[in-house]
C-alpha positions as CSV (number, residue, x, y, z in Angstrom):
1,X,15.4,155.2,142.8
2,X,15.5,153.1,140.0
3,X,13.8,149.7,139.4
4,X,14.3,147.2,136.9
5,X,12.9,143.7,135.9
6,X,14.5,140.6,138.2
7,X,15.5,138.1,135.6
8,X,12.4,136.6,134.7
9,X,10.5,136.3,137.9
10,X,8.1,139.2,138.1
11,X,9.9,140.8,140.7
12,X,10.3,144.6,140.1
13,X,13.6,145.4,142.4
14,X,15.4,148.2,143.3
15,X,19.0,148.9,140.9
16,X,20.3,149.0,144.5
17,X,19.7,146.3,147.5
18,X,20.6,146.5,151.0
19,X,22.8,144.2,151.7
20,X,22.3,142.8,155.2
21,X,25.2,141.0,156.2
22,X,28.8,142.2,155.0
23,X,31.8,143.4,157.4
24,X,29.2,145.6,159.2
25,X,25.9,143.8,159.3
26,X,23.8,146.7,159.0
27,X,26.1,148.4,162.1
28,X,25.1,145.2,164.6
29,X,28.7,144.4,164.4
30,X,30.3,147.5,166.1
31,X,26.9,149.6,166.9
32,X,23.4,148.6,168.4
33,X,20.1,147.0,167.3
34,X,18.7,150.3,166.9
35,X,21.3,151.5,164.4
36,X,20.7,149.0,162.5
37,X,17.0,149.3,162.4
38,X,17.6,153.1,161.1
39,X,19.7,151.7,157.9
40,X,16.9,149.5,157.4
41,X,14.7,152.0,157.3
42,X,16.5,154.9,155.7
43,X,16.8,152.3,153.1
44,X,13.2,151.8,152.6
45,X,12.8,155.8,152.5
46,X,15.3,155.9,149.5
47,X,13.5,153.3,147.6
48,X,15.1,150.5,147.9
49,X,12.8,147.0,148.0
50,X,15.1,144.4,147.9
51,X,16.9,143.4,151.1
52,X,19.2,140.2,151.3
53,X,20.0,138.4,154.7
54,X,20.5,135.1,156.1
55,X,20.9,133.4,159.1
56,X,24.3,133.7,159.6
57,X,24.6,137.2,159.4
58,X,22.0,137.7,162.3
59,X,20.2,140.3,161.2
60,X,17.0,138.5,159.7
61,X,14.8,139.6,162.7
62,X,16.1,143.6,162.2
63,X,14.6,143.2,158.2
64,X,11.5,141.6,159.3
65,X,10.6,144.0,162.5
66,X,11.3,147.1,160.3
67,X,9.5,145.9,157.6
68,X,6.7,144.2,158.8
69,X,4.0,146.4,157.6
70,X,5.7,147.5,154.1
71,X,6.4,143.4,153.3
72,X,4.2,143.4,150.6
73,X,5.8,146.2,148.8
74,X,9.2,144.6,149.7
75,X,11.6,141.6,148.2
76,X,13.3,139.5,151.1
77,X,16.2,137.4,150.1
78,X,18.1,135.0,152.2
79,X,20.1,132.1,152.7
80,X,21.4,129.0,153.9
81,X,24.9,127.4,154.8
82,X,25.2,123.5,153.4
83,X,27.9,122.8,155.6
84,X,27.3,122.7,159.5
85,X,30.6,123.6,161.9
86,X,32.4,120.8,161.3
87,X,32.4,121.3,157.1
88,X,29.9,118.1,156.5
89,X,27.1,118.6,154.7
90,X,23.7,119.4,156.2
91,X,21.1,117.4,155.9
92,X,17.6,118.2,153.7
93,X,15.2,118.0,156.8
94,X,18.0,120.5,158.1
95,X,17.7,122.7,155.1
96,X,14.0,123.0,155.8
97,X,14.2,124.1,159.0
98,X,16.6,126.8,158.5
99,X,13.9,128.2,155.4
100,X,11.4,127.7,159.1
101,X,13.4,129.8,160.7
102,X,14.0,132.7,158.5
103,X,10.4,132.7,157.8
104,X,10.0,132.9,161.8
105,X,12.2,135.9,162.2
106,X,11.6,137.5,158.6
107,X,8.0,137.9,160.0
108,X,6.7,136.3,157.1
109,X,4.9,133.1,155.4
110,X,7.0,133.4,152.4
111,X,10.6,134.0,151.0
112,X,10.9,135.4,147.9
113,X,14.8,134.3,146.9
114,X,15.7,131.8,148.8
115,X,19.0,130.7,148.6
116,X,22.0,128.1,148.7
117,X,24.8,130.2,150.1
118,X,28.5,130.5,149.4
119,X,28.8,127.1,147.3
120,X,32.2,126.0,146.4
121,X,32.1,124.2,142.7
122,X,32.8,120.7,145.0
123,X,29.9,121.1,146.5
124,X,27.1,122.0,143.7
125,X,26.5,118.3,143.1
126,X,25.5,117.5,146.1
127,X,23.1,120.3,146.6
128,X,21.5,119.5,143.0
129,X,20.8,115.9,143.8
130,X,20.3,116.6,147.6
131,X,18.8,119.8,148.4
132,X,16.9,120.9,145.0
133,X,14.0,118.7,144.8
134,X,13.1,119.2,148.9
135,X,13.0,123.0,148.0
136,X,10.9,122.4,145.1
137,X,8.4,120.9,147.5
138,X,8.4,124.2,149.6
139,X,7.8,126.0,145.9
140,X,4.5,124.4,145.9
141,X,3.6,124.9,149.0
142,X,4.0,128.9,148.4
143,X,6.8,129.2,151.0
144,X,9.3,130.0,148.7
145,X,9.0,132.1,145.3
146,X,12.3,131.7,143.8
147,X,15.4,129.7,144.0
148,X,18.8,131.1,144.0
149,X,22.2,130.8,144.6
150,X,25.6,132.1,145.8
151,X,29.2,132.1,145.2
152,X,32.0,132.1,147.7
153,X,34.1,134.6,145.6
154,X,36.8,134.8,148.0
155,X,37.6,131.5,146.5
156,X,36.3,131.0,143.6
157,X,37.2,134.2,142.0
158,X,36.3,132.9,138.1
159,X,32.9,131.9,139.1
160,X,33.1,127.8,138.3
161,X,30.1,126.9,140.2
162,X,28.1,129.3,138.8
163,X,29.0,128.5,135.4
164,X,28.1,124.7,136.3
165,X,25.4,126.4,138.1
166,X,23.6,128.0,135.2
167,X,23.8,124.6,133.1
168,X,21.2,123.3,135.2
169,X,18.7,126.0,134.2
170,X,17.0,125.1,138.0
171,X,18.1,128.6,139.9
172,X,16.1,131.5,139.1
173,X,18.8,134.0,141.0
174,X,22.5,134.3,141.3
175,X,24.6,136.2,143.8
176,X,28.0,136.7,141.7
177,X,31.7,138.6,142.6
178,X,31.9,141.6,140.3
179,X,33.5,144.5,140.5
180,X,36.4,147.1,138.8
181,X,39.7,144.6,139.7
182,X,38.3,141.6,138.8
183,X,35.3,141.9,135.7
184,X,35.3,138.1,134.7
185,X,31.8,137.6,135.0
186,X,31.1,139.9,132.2
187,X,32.4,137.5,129.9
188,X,31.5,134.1,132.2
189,X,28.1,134.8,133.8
190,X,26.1,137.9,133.2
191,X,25.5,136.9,128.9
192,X,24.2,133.2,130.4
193,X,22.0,134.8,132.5
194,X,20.3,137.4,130.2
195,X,19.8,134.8,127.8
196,X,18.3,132.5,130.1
197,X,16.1,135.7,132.2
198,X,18.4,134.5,135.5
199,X,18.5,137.7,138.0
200,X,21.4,139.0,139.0
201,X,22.6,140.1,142.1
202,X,26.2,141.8,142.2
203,X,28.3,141.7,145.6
204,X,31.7,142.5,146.5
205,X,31.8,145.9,144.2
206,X,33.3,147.8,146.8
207,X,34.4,145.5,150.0
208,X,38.3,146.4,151.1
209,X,40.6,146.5,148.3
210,X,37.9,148.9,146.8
211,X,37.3,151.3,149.8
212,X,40.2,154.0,149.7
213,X,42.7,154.6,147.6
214,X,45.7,153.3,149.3
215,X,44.1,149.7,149.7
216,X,43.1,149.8,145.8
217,X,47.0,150.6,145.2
218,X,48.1,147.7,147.0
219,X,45.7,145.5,145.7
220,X,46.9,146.4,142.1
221,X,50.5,145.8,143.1
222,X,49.6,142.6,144.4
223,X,48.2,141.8,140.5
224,X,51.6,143.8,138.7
225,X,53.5,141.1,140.5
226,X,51.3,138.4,139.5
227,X,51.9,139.3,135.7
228,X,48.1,139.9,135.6
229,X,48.3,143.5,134.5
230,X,50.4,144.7,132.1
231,X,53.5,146.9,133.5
232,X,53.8,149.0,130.5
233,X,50.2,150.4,130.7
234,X,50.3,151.5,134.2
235,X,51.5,154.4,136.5
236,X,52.1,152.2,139.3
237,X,52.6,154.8,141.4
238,X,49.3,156.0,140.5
239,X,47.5,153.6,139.1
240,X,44.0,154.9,139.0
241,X,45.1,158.7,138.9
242,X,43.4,158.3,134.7
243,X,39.8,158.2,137.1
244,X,40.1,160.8,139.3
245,X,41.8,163.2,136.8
246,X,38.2,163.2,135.3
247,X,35.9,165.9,136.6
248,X,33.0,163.5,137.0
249,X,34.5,161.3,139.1
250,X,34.2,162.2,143.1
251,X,36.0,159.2,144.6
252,X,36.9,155.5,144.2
253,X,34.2,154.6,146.0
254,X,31.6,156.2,143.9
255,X,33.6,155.1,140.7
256,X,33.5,151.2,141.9
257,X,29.6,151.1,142.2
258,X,29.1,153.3,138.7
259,X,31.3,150.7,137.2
260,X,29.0,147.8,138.3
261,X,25.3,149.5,138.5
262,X,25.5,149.9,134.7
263,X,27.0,146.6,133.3
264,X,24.8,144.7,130.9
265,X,23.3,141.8,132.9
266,X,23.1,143.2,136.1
267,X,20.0,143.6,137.7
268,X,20.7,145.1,141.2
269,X,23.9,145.9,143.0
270,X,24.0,145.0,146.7
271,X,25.3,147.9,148.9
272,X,26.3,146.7,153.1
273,X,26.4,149.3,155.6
274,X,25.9,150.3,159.0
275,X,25.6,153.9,158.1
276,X,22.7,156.2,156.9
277,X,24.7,158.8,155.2
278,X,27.0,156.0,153.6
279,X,23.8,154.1,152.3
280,X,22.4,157.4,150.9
281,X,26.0,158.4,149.0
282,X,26.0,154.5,147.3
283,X,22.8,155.1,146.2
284,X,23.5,158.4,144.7
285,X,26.6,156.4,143.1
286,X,25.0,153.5,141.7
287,X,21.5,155.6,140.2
288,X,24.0,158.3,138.5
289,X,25.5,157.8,135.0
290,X,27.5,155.2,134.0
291,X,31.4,156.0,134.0
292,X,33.1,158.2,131.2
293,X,33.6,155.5,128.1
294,X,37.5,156.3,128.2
295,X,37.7,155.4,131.6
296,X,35.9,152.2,131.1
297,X,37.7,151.6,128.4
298,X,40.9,151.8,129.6
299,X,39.4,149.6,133.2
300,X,39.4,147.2,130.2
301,X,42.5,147.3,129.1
302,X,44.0,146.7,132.4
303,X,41.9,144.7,134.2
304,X,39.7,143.0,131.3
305,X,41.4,139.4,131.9
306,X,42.0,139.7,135.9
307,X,39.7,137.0,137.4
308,X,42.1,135.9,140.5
309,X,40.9,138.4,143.0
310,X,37.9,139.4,144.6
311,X,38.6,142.7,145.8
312,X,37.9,141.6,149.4
């Protein structure tokens, strides 16, 4: 395993995190509590230290049983909704006791990203003046490390809240869309947050349109007739085939998460599975060599300006 600096927080994390929510939440969506304790810790035996939850996903209480005697060794991240059911916003107080509660089931007395979650660029404003200075107080008090926050890429799929986001110079982590189909934070968020030491968390480099070839085909006809890519450079009846024709390339899947694990400005890729074999090919995928530079270039050429999808 790999590790890297987070940003400019101390943190030493893994290049790859387990991501703990996702379609299959660890396997608790379609399996059992015990499969999704053996991801958790096949994880840990491959390296990885940085595991990201929140309470909505459920699976806070999985992290912090399995990990309970290896926390000090490990990065927790999680998060809170700002809306409740009924799309008004939470309250603070409310805020606080959901940070109460993830501390409760994460088995620990502190989190060390603790995070706003899915924020649509309406709604930033009212977390900074609302939620931010509350938080700080839990700073002090050494229940939280870090502050972060997330996107809700399905919607906003050219990252305005985190660009608004990074102007505040208040979060010290960001959880951003990036992948293959859609690299627009290259160019709108991952520059800002090297210069400014923010660490980076990248989700979505796989997720559906990503996970076999026949989904990624439609999901590229669905940008031909958008006008997004341009006609004339593209086999649409294979549009990819320029990847796999290379040698080094063993499937889409492994080609998505080379393509994110070694972009500039990205600190750790975020990998969600209910699966111990699965978990232990992504790894493989995202600690191996960065793509051929003809293939990148040519993911460039296609796809460089693409920022209305999120590949889910």
């Amino acid at each position: 395993m790999e590790y890297t600096n987070f940003g400019n927080t101390g943190l030493r994390v893994s290049r790859v995190g387990l991501g703990c929510g996702g379609h299959s939440r660890l396997g608790l969506f379609s399996g059992s509590e015990s499969v999704a304790r053996g991801v958790v810790k096949h994880a840990l035996d491959l390296g990885i230290n940085f595991y990201d939850t929140a309470r909505i996903y459920g699976t806070e209480h999985v992290v912090g049983d399995v990990l309970f005697a290896e926390r000090q060794h490990c990065v927790f991240s999680t998060k809170t909704l700002v809306l409740d059911r009924n799309g008004n916003f939470i309250s603070p107080d409310q805020i606080i006791r959901s940070l109460e509660k993830s501390l409760s089931r994460l088995r620990t007395d502190y989190i060390d990203i603790f995070n706003l979650h899915g924020v649509r660029p309406k709604e930033l404003e009212f977390c900074l003046q609302n939620y931010i200075e509350p938080l700080l107080k839990e700073v002090d008090k050494g229940k939280i490390r870090y502050l972060g926050v997330t996107e809700l890429f399905e919607e906003d799929t050219s990252h305005m809240m985190l660009e608004k986001a990074l102007d505040q110079d208040i979060f010290d982590s960001v959880m951003v869309g990036f992948n293959l189909l859609n690299p627009s934070a290259r160019k709108k968020i991952f520059p800002i947050c090297d210069e400014r030491k923010v660490g980076t968390q990248v989700m979505f480099a796989v997720r559906r349109a990503l996970s076999d070839y026949d989904r990624t085909n439609r999901a590229i006809a669905g940008l031909l007739e958008q006008d997004e890519v341009d006609k004339s450079l593209i086999d649409e009846g294979n549009p990819l085939g320029f990847v796999f024709e290379n040698q080094d390339v063993g499937s889409i899947v492994e080609a998505a998460y080379r393509f994110c694990s070694r972009e500039f400005g990205v600190d750790l890729v975020l990998v969600g599975t209910g699966s111990k074999d699965h978990l232990s090919n992504n790894v493989d995928a995202i600690n191996s060599d960065a793509l051929p530079k003809e293939i990148l270039e040519r993911l460039e050429m296609l796809f460089g300006e693409v920022s209305s999808v999120s590949g889910d």
